[in-house]
N, C-alpha and C positions, 0 to 999 in steps of 0.2 A: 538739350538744344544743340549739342556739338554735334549730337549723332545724325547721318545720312537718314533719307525717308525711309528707304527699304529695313534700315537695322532699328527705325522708331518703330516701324509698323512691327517687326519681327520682337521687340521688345515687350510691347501690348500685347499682342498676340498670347507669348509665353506668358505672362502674369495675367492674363483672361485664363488661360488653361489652366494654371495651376489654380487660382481661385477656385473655377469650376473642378477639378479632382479634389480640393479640401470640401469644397460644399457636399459634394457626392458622397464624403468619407463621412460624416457631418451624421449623428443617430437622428435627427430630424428628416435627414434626407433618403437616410433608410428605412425608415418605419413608411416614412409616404410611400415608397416603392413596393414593401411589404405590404401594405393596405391596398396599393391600386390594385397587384398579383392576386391577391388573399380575394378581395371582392370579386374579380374574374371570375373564382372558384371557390364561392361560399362553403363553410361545412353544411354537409347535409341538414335536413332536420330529423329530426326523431323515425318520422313515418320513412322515411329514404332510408337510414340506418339501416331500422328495422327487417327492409326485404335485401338487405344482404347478405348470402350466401355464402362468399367466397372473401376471405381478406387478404388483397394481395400486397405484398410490402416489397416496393423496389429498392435495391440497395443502391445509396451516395458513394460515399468514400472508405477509405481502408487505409490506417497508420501501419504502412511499412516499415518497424522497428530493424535495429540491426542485428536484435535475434528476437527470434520469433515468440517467446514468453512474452515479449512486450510488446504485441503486434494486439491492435485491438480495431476495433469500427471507430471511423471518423465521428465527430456529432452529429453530421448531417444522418448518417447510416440510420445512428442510435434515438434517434431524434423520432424518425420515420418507425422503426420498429415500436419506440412507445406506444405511437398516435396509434400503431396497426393494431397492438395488444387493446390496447382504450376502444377502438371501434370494434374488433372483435367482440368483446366481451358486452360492447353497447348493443350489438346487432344479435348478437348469439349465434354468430356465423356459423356453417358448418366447420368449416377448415380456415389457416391462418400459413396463408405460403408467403414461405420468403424468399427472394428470387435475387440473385448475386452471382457470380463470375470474382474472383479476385486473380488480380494478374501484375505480376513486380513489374516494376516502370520500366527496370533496367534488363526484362528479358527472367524468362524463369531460370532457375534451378532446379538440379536433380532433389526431389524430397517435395518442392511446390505442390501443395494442394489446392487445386482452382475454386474447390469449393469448401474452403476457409472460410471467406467472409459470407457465404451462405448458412453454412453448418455455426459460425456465433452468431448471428442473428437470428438462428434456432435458439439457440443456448440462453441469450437474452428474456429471448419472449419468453422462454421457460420458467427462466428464476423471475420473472414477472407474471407468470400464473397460469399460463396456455400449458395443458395437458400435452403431452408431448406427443400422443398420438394423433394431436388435432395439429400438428405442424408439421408441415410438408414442403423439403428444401428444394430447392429450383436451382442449380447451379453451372446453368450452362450458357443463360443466356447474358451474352458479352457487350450487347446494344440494345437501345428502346425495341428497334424492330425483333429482336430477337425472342424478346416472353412473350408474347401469344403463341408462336409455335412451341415453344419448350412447354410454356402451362398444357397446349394441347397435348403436347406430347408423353405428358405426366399421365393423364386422364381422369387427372382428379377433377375438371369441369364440367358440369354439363351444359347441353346448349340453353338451355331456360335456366339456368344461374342467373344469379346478379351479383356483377364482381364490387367490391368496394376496392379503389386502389388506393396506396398510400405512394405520396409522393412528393418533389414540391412542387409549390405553385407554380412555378415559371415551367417545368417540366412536365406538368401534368395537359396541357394539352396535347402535345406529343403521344405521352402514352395511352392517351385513350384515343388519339386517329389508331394508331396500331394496332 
């Protein structure tokens, strides 16, 4: 009651927000946003699987260790390669590409391989069962816009394919305008 209108109002204000960022932070309040996401962009069914041709796996994130033995795929990366290996082997795709760029936050290094997080997201699906002739690394493209030219540019596409992308929700409209 001592306080001025302006510092009540600014006072509310602050304790409405922060309520609102704990509700947000809240697994109630994540799953609902997962479920609204997820419904946008049902899983296939069976028969959609099925005429899939091509499994493409966009890469997430990449844990920049401070040496690089302990440098490994984010969960999200690893998350997306599972679901790609699991659709693959659901669909009986032809091929299983993984498509990644890894690039240090802080500017490269001499030694830097850009197609790092490409080449273990090979490696993954591999010890998870993909034939290794049937994986084919995509490591150039740095933006959403950038795989469709790079996959074209592979030539492992053809134009009557049917790609299956893996991705997430929120990001999978993006990738298939592109």
């Amino acid at each position: 009651r001592k306080l001025e209108r302006p510092a009540r109002a600014t006072l509310v204000f602050g304790l409405l927000a922060n309520a609102g960022l704990w509700l947000l932070g809240t697994h109630a309040a994540e799953s609902f946003l997962i479920n609204r996401l997820s419904a946008a962009h049902p899983i296939p069914s069976d028969e959609e699987t099925a005429r899939i041709d091509v499994v493409v796996v966009l890469s997430g994130g990449f844990v920049d260790a401070p040496q690089p033995a302990y440098d490994q795929l984010d969960a999200w990366t690893t998350a997306r390669v599972v679901q790609g290996v699991r659709t693959f082997f659901e669909s009986d795709a032809r091929l299983l590409v993984v498509s990644g760029r890894w690039a240090r936050a802080g500017g490269s290094r001499p030694g830097d391989d850009p197609a790092r997080m490409a080449n273990m997201m090979k490696e993954l699906a591999a010890a998870l069962g993909v034939p290794e002739e049937r994986i084919v690394v995509e490591p150039n493209a740095r933006t959403t816009r950038e795989h469709p030219p790079e996959l074209r540019r592979l030539g492992v596409v053809r134009p009557d394919d049917t790609l299956g992308v893996v991705t997430s929700s929120w990001h999978l409209p993006r990738a298939v305008r592109e």
